[in-house]
C-alpha positions, 0 to 999 in steps of 0.5 A: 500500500502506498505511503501518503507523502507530506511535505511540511513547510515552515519558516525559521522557527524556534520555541512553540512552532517548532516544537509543535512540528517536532513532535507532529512530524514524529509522531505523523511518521510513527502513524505511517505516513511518508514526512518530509519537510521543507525549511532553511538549511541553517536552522536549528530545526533542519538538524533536529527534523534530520536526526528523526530520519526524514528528508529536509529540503532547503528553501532560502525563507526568511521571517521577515517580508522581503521581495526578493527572498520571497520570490527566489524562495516560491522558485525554490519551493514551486520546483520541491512541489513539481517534482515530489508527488505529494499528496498533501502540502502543509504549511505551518505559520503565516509566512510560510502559508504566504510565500508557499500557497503561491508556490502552490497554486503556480504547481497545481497542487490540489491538497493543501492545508494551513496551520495557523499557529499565531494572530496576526493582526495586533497592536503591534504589528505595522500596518503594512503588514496588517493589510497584505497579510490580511486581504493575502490570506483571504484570497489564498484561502480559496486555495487552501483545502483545510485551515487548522488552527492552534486555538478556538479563538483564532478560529473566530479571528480567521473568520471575524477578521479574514472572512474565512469560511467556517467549514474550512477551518479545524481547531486542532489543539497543540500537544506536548509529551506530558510525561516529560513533565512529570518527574520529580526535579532538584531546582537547587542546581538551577537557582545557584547558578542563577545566584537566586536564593532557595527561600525567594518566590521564584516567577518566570516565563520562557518566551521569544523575546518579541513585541507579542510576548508582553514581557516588557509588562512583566518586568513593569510588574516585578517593579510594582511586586518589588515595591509592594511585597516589602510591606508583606514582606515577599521576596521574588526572583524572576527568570525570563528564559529565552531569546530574541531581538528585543533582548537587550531592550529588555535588560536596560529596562530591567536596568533602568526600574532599578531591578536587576537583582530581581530579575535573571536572563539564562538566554536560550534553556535547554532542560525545559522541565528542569528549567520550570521544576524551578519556579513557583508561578508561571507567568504569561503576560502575552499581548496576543496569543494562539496557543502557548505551548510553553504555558501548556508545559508550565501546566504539565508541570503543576504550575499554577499560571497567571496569563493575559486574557488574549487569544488561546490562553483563557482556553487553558487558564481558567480564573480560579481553578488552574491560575489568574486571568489578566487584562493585557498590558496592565502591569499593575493588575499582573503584579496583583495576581502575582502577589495574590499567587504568592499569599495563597500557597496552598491555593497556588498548589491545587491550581497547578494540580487541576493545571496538570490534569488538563494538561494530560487529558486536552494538550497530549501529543497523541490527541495532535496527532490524532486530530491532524490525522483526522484533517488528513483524511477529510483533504484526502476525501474532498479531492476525490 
């Protein structure tokens, strides 16, 4: 019986994308599909995809919007197309969705499918790249098969703002390897390199250091928690783990509120559930979301989580029963919640147990792929 043969095409990615298609594409290949996967040759992700035995092609696609790559690479991926056979086509993002339905629909390919993993359109983003974005997918999208996105809420974004077809789309939520996260870890080997006292309430968050992450609200907060916690006499420490570009603007502010003592930057961690073994509070201060699988994995491991009220995050924080829900861009009411997190130390604990339970039983890895399975076969059946 012939392997159904998909072609996966993903921009460079690090953090929740790229984790999201790791874990999709082994476990595609371990349900019996032939994966192959189409992204830059200097990325971290190339390697990792070719350590799992599968075939990677290079293609010169950028994060940015710029003419002339994005033109060489629908060459690129418009000669992958033609000479593959694929039976599916799977893009993964919003570039990548942009730059390869064009590549496409000039191969004829008939079958192809969209994850939408982010909100684009958001305060942050320049209106430039709002319109071509906007009025490109609606008009890609009639030549899309299926649209799967990470969360309901960008399901209601795509069709509240792209004017997409509901039919169309599927929500497919991300999955993490649970177990994973289950173990018992030593947090003293991390906190001693941190220089972080054993007795001090640990927060944290892991993110690419990017506009949409918020994290500038969460150092904000660190100062108001700073400043109140003397009179209750809390002591924190705040672990912002990860990277991007707007990493050095985030350590002269750290810099400039005067807490710098308060606050450590590890850079990029490679133990994840060794890293989060380490905090007292996850904390999400996100200005638009689609579904953070980090905060999935903060919940995977007993963390109680306090988040922004945007995109996906109310779909896995519920106020009240696994962390606290925020107003974004609100330092002060993220402060509140933090401190409110940290006075309840029991309370905190039964959140986290109720954050783990959702975690195993919504966002596995086997739920995925069995969901992404199930969009397959819908493709498959349409274009017959």
């Amino acid at each position: 019986m012939k392997l159904i043969r998909i072609l996966h095409v993903i921009r460079p990615a690090e953090g929740g994308m790229k984790g999201h298609l790791l874990a999709l594409a082994a476990g595609l290949q371990k349900s019996g599909y032939d994966i192959e996967v189409a992204c830059p040759g200097y990325s971290s992700l190339a390697q990792e995809i070719r350590a799992l035995g599968l075939v990677v092609h290079y293609i010169n696609l950028v994060g940015p919007l710029s003419p002339v790559l994005d033109y060489r690479c629908v060459i690129q991926l418009y000669q992958i197309l033609r000479q593959g056979e694929y039976d599916i086509i799977h893009f993964h993002g919003a570039k990548a969705g942009f730059v390869g339905r064009i590549a496409a629909v000039f191969a004829r390919c008939q079958r192809t499918v969209l994850t939408v993993h982010n909100f684009i359109i958001y305060d942050e983003v320049p209106l430039a790249k709002k319109v071509l974005f906007k009025y490109g997918d609606k008009l890609l999208s009639r030549v899309t098969t299926e649209i799967i996105t990470v969360s309901e809420a960008l399901r209601v974004d795509l069709i509240d703002n792209f004017q997409i077809n509901p039919e169309q789309i599927t929500p497919v939520y991300n999955g993490i390897d649970t177990a994973r996260y289950s173990e018992q870890r030593d947090s003293a080997g991390f906190k001693t390199e941190w220089g972080i006292g054993q007795a001090k309430n640990v927060i944290g968050t892991l993110a690419r250091m990017a506009p949409q992450k918020g994290l500038q609200y969460l150092l904000d907060a660190v100062a108001l928690i700073k400043k109140r916690g003397l009179l209750r006499g809390v002591e924190i420490a705040c672990v912002i783990a990860g990277d991007g570009p707007l990493r050095e603007e985030l350590v002269k502010q750290a810099q400039a509120l005067g807490i710098e003592d308060e606050v450590v930057f590890p850079g990029f961690v490679q133990d994840v559930p060794g890293f989060l073994a380490c905090l007292d509070v996850f904390v999400i201060p996100s200005v638009a979301e689609g579904l953070s699988i980090t905060t999935i994995e903060a919940m995977a491991a007993g963390l109680p989580v306090v988040a922004s009220r945007v995109g996906g995050l109310p779909e896995l924080v519920t106020e009240g029963v696994t962390g606290y829900l925020v107003e974004p861009r609100n330092s002060s009411a993220l402060a509140q919640a933090i401190l409110q997190m940290i006075g309840e130390p029991e309370e905190a604990r039964k959140m986290g147990q109720q954050g783990r339970a959702l975690a195993c039983r919504v966002f596995s890895n086997e739920a995925m792929v069995t969901n992404t399975c199930k969009v397959y076969g819908q493709v498959l059946a349409s274009a017959t």
